[in-house]
Every structure is written in structure tokens, then in C-alpha cells.
C-alpha positions in Angstrom: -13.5 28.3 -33.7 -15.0 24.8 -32.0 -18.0 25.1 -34.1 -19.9 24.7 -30.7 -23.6 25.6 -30.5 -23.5 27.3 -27.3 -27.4 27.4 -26.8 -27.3 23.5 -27.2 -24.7 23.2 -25.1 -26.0 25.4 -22.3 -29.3 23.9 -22.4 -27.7 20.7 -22.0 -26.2 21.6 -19.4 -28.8 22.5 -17.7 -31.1 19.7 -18.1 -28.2 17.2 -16.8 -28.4 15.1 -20.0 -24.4 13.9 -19.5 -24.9 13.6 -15.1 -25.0 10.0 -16.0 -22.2 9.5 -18.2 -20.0 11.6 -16.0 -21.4 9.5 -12.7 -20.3 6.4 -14.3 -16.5 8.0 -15.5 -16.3 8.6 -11.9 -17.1 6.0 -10.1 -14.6 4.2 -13.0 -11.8 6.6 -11.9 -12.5 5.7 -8.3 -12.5 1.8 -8.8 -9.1 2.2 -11.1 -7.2 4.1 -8.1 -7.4 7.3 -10.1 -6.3 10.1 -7.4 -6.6 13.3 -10.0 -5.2 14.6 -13.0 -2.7 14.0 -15.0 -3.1 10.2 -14.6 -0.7 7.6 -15.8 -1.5 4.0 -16.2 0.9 1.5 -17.7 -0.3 -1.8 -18.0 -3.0 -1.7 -16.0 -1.1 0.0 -13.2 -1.4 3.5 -12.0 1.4 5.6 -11.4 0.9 7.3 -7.7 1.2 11.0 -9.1 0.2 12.3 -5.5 2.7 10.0 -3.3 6.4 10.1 -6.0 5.5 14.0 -8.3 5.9 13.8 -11.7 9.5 14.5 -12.0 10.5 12.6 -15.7 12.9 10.7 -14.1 10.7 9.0 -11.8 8.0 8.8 -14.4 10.5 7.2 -16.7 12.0 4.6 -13.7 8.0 3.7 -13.0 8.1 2.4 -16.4 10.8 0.6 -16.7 10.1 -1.0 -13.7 6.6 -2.3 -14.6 7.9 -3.5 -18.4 10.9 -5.2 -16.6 10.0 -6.0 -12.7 12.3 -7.7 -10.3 12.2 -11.4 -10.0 8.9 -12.4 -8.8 6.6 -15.3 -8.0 4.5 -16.8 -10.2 1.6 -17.4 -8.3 -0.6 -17.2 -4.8 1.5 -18.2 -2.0 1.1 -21.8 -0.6 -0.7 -22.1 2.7 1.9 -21.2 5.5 0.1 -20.9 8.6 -3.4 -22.0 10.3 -5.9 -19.1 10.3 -7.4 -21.1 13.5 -4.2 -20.4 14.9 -2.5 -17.1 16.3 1.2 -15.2 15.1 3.5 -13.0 16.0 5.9 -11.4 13.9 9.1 -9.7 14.8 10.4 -7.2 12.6 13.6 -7.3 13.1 15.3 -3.6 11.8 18.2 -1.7 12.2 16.6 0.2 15.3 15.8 -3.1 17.0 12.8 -5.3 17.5 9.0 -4.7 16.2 6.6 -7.3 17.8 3.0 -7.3 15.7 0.3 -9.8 17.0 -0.7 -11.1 13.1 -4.8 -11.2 13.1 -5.7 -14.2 10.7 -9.1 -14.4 12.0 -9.8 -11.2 10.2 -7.5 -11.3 7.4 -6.3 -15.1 6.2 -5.1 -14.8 2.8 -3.6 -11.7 3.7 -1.6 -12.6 6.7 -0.4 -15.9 5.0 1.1 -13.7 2.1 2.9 -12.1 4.7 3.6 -14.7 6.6 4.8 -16.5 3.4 6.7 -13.3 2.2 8.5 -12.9 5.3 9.7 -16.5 5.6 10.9 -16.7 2.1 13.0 -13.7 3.0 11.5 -11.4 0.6 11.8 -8.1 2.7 14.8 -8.8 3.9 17.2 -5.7 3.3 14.1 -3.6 2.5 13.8 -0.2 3.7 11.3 2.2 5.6 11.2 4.2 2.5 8.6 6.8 3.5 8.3 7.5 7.1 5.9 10.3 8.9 6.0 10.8 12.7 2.6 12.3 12.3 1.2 9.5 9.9 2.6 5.9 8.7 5.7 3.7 8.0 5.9 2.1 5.0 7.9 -0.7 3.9 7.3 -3.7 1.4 9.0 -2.1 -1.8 12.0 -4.0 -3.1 13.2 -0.9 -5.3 12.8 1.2 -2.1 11.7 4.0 -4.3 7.6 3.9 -2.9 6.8 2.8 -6.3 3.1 0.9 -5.5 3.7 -1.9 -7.8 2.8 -5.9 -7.3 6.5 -6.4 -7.0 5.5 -9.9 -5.3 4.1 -11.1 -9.1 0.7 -11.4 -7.5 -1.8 -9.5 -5.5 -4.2 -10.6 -2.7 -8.3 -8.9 -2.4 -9.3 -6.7 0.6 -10.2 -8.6 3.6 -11.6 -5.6 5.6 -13.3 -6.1 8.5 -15.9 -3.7 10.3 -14.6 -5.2 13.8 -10.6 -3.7 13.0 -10.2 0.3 12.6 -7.5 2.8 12.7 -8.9 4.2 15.6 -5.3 3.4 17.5 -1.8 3.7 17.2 0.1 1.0 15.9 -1.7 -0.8 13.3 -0.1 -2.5 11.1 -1.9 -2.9 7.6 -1.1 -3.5 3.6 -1.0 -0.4 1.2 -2.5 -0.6 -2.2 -3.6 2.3 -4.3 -6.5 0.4 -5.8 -8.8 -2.2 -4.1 -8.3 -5.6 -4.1 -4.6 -4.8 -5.4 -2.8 -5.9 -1.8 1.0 -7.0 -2.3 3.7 -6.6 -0.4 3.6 -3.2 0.6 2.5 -2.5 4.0 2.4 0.5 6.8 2.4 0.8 10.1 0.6 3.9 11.8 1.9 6.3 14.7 -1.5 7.5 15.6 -5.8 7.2 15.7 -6.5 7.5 11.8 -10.0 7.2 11.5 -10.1 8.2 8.0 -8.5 5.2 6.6 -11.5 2.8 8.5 -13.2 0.2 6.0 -10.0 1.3 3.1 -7.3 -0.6 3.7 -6.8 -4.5 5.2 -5.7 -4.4 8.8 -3.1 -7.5 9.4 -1.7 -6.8 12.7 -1.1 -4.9 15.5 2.0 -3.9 17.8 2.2 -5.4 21.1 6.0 -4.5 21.5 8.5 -1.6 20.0 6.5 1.0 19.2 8.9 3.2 20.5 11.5 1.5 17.9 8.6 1.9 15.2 8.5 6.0 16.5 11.9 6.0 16.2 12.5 5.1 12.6 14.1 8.4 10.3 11.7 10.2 8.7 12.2 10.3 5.2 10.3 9.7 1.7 11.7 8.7 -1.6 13.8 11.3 -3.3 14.6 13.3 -0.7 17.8 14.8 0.6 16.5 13.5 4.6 18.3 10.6 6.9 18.9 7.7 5.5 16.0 5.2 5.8 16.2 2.0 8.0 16.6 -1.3 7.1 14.8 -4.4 7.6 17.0 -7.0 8.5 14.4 -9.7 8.3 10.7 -10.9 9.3 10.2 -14.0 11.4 7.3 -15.3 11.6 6.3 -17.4 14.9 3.3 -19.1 16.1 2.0 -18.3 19.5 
């Protein structure tokens, strides 16, 4: 027995006396990245229970992995390029060349992280970890496991920009599960998404080797699929 007067209860119900309280958990659980139920958050970072399951080992790898990250930096980048200026970027991956006109105009702090990532050499030997034919390619995770941590050691605010959409193929934009949370990770898309407008920053777009990008092996962490492809490195180049 709860002890619960159910008349109370009911009538409370009724008359919406909690609508606020349970507006505000919501829009909480919305601002932290919160996609459902069961959620996990360690140290401020939520576990992407929709994207990896919640298999014990990979619960269990998540954690040790946000108590004892890979080496990372310990601050904002420095400023690598001129956001007056325009870049190109050729990913350079086991399939052959990607070519992404970089869009600083729209997104400066963003594309100098990348910029600054890619020069440093910090994707270098990464891997397509999750690949869709139908959706995105996603890269920008050191462990390769899709894990959406700030494996950089620092993390960059949205710069999304009304004039930039997913209305087109070939958009190449940074993945975070929570806003202003951008890092590393980034994905490029293999057709019009509309429903990702105004959600994540747009970066870039292909100008050459989207039929490389199509032909990357589909594949996603933990599963028994081809092997994913490799990065061999990013080079940055102005224009």
C-alpha cells in the first residue's frame, strides 16, 4: 500500500497543478541531450543509449572512457585560419579523396577547430565508424567506438545559421548530442535531410568525391559488417 489518496491525486490531476513542474523537467531533459529512458550521465556527459544499446559492456567501456579519456588538449584551439578567407579540405581516406569547400563565413570557431584538428593530425587513422547509405557518415571518434564524448578536451557552441540547411546531399557538419557540445565528431550526409535544419552546425560542403564518400562500408559500432574506412589524414588548404 502507497498510502496514496487517490481522490487527491485525481483531482490533481485534473486541475494540471504539476503541468508546470513537468514543463520545466522537460524542457531540462531536452537542453541536457536526454533522448528517453533509461538515461545515463557520467560527469556531465550523456551516454547515447539510442545510437551504442545498453549492452554492459559498452555501458562499462563509456565509463571508463570518460573517468580516463585519451590524451587531449587543454584548451580552445589557437587561431588557424582567416574567417575572411575561404578552405578546402581534402579528406584523404582509404577509398580516395574527399574535397569539402570549409564555410567560415557561417561557422568560424567551428571550422578553425577543424581546421586546427586536422592539421595537428588528430584524425589521422580515424575511422568511418558508423556509415548509412540512406543517412550520414560519421567520423571524428578516436576510440572508433561512436562513443559522443569531447575526446578533443574541449568543445565549441553552435554556430547555426538560417542561410545553411540539409536540404542537399553532401553536407558536411559536426555531431553533438547536446547543444553547444561541438568536438571533433562530424558527419557527412548522402541525401536532402531537412529534419536536421537549425540542429546541428554546418562546416562544409562537398565539391569533389561524393562518389568516394557513397562508397564508404556501411557499418556501425559493434557490428559483425565490413570493416570501416580509415582516414588517412586531413589537409587543410586555403583557396
Amino acid at each position: 500500500e502507497l498510502g496514496l489518496d487517490t481522490e487527491r491525486f485525481a483531482q490533481e490531476l485534473e486541475d494540471r497543478v504539476y503541468k508546470d513542474k513537468v514543463d520545466a523537467d522537460t524542457q531540462s531533459a531536452i537542453e541536457a541531450g536526454l533522448g528517453g529512458t533509461p538515461s545515463y550521465i557520467v560527469n556531465g556527459i550523456v551516454y547515447p543509449t539510442q545510437q551504442l544499446g545498453l549492452a554492459p559492456a559498452r555501458i562499462d567501456t563509456f565509463i571508463q572512457l570518460v573517468m580516463d579519456p585519451p590524451d587531449q588538449y587543454s584548451d580552445v584551439p589557437p587561431q588557424v585560419i582567416d574567417p575572411g578567407k575561404e578552405y578546402a579540405a581534402t579528406m584523404r581516406t582509404s577509398k580516395g579523396d574527399i574535397v569539402v569547400e570549409l564555410l567560415p563565413g557561417y561557422a568560424p570557431v567551428n571550422v578553425n577547430s577543424f581546421a586546427f584538428l586536422a592539421q595537428d593530425g588528430w584524425y589521422d587513422g580515424q575511422t568511418f565508424f558508423y556509415v548509412d547509405p540512406e543517412f550520414v557518415a560519421q567520423s571524428g571518434d578516436p576510440t572508433n567506438n561512436g562513443f559522443s564524448l569531447p575526446f578533443a578536451g574541449y568543445t565549441c557552441g553552435d554556430e547555426v545559421s538560417p542561410d545553411l540547411t540539409f536540404d542537399e546531399a553532401g553536407m558536411l557538419a559536426l555531431y553533438t548530442p547536446q547543444p553547444n557540445g561541438n568536438n571533433g565528431q562530424f558527419f557527412i550526409t548522402y541525401a536532402p535531410l531537412p529534419d536536421l535544419n537549425g540542429k546541428f552546425t554546418i562546416i562544409g560542403r562537398i565539391t569533389e568525391g561524393m562518389e568516394i564518400a557513397k562508397s564508404l562500408n556501411p557499418t556501425q559500432p559493434g557490428a559483425s559488417q565490413s570493416p570501416p574506412d580509415v582516414i588517412e589524414t586531413i589537409l587543410i588548404e586555403e583557396q
